[in-house]
N, C-alpha and C positions, 0 to 999 in steps of 0.2 A: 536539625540533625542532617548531617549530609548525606545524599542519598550516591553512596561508594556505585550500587549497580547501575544507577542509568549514565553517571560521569562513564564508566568504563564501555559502556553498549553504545554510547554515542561516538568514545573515543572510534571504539572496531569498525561500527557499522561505516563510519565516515572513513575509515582508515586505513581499513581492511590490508590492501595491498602492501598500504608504507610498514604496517605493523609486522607482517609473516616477512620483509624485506630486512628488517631490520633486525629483528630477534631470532628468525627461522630462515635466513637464506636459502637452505637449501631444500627447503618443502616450497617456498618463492621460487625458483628456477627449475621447478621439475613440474608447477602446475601453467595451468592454461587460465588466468585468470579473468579474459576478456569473457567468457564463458560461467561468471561467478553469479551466481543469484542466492539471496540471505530465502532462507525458510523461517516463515511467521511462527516465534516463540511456541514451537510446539511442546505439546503438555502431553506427555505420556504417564499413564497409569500405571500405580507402581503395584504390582499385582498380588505383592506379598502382606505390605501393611495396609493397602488402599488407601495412601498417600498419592499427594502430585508430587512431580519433580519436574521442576527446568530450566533445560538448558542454558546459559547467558548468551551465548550466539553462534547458529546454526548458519554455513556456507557450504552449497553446494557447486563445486567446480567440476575441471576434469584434469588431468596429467595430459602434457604436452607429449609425452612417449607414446602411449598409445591410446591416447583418446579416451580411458576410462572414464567415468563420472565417475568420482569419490565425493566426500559428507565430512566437513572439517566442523570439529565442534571446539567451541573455546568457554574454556568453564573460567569467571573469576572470583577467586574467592578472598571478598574485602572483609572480612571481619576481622576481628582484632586480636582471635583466641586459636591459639591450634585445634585440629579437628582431628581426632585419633583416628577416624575414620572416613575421611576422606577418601585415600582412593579407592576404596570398598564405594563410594558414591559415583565417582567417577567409571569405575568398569559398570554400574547400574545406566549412568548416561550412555554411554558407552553402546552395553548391550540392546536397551529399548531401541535406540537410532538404528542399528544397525539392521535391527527385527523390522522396525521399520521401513527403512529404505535399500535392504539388502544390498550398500555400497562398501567399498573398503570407508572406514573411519579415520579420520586421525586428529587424537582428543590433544588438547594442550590444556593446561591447568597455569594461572597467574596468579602466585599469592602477593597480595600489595598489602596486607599490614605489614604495621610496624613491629622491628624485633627482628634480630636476625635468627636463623633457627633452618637445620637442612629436610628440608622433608622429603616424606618419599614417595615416590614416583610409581610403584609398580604393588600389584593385587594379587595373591597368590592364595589359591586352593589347595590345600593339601589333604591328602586320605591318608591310612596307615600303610597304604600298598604302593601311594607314587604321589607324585605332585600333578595335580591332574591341571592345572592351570595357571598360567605368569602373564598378567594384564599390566602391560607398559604406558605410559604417557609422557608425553613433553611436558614439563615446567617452566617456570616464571618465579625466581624469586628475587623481589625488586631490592628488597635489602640485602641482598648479598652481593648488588649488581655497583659497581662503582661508577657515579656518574660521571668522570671522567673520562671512561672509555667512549662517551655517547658526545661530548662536548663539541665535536667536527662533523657531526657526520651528518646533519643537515637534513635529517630525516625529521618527518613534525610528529611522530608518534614518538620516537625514542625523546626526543625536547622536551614532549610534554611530560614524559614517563623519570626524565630524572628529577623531578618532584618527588618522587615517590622511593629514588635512590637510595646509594650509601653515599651520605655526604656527612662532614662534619657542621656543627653550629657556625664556624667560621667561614665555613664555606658558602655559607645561602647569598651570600651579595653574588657570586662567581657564579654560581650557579644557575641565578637569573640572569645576571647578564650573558654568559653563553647559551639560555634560551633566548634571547632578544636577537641576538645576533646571526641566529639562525633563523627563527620567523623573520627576519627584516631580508636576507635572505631569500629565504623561501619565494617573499612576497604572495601568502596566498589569498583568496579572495576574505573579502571582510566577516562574512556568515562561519568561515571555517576558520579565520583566526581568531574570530571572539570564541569561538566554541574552545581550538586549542589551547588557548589567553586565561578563557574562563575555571578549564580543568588545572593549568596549570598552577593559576594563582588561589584555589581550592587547596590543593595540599603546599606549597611554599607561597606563606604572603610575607610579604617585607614590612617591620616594624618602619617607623618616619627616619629614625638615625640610617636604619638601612636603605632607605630608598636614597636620603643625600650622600651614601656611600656609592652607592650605584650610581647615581647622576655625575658623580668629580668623576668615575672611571670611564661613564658612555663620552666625556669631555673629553678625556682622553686618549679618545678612537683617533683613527685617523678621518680625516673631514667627509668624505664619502660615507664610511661606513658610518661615521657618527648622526650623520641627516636622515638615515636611511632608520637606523636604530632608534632616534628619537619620537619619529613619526609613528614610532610603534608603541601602544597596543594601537589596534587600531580607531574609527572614528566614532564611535560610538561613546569612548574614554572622553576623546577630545570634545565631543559636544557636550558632555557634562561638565566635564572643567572649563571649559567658557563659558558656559551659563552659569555655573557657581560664581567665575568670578564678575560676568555682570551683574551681580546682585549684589555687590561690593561687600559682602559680609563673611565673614567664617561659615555662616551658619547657612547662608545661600548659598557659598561654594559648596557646601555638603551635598545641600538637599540636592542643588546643580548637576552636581557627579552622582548622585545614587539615583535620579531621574534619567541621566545620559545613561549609565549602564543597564538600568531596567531596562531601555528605550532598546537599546543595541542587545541586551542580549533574547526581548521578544524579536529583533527582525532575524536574528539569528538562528532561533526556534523554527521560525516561519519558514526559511528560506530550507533549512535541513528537513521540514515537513515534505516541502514541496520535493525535492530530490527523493525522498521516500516513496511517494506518491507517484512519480516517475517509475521508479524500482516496481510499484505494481504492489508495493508493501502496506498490508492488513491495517485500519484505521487504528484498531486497538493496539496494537504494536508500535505504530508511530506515535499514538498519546504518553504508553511507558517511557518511548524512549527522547522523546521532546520534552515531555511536560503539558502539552497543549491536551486541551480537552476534544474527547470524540468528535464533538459539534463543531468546533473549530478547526478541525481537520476534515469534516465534510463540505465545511464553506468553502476552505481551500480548493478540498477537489471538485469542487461544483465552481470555480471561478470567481469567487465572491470572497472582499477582504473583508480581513478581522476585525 
């Protein structure tokens, strides 16, 4: 079963900036983002049912105007089925944070199932005597989002995210290859384009006719871009497909390639541990959002490989 929340917590936590650049420009150009530190998956008590609740990912920054600290919280909601009460959960997120850290808020909500459908944004309390309250939020809804618009713009959150677009069935060859074209681009380092690579090819993977539909059109790049594009996913892909094929067999090229991607996407794991562990960020927290186990994350930060 895929696990939709930690795909989407690894995309943010890694991506933070490209993500609010890309989707929310203008909440990007008013904060101070060199100033960002993520808050360890806090768990607030829900006081009514004595339930938990939490949040998907808590950033603390400040506004480049006048130096506030504010608390950006980003709810994502991947499951499959509308939730009638949603943003009744959101103003609960919402409220605990804020009780919490007595900052301004600013909640944004990402729904990535599939199905188009417009939901709503805002919480409203009403009495018989006045409406005593209108709880707003930012939204994300990826099907309603046409990947098109995102196909140039060279951002590696919006690349990864039109996987999760409005596209058509005819369109999935296009739509891989103007991801490719942009990570080859990008050029980012290997830990962060397997991670991209990996999310990507999670929600669009290419049946075999497709993949030789893409290869005659990456031939048809012009020669720069085409060298550049081919090198890509990056090398972790490629040491499994050459050891599949020194084993001269179908059946070695498999296990070849599903050994080379294991290989690459544990150094991937590792290396985005470590960056977290930098961050100052909670051992339990980088286990959710790696994969890696507690103990594997203490060897890291004790200097000792896996």
């Amino acid at each position: 079963m895929t696990d939709h929340d930690r795909l989407f917590k690894e995309l943010l936590h890694n991506f933070f900036d490209e993500f609010l650049e890309a989707f929310f420009p203008e909440v990007f150009h008013a904060l101070d983002l060199s100033h960002k530190k993520f808050l360890s998956e806090e768990l607030f008590p829900d006081l009514i049912d004595g339930d938990k609740k939490r949040a998907d990912v808590i950033a603390e920054t400040r506004f480049k105007k006048n130096r506030t600290n504010c608390v950006l919280i980003i709810h994502v909601e991947a499951q499959n089925t509308h939730q009638e009460h949603f943003p009744q959960r959101m103003f609960t997120y919402f409220s605990m944070i804020y009780l919490k850290f007595r900052k301004p808020v600013l909640p944004i909500a990402i729904f990535s199932y599939d199905g188009v459908r417009d939901e709503p944004n805002e919480f409203v309390i009403k009495t018989p005597f006045l409406d005593a309250m209108t709880f707003r939020f930012f939204k994300m809804e990826l099907k309603r989002m046409n990947w098109r618009t995102f196909m140039h713009s060279n951002n590696p959150v919006s690349a990864a995210l039109m996987s999760k677009m409005n596209y058509k069935n005819k369109e999935r060859v296009a739509v891989r290859l103007s991801f490719l074209r942009q990570m080859a681009r990008l050029q980012l380092d290997e830990a962060r384009s397997s991670m991209i690579n990996g999310f990507f090819e999670t929600y669009l993977n290419l049946t075999d006719n497709e993949v030789d539909q893409l290869m005659k059109e990456v031939h048809a790049l012009p020669k720069d871009e085409r060298e550049q594009v081919i090198k890509w996913p990056n090398s972790f892909y490629d040491r499994g497909v050459k050891k599949g094929k020194a084993e001269g067999v179908a059946q070695g090229k498999a296990l070849g390639k599903a050994e080379g991607i294991a290989q690459g996407i544990a150094e991937a794991q590792k290396e985005m541990a470590l960056r977290m562990l930098q961050k100052q960020m909670d051992p339990r927290t980088i286990s959710e959002l790696t994969g890696l186990t507690i103990e594997e994350i203490i060897k890291l930060k004790n200097g000792n490989e896996l």
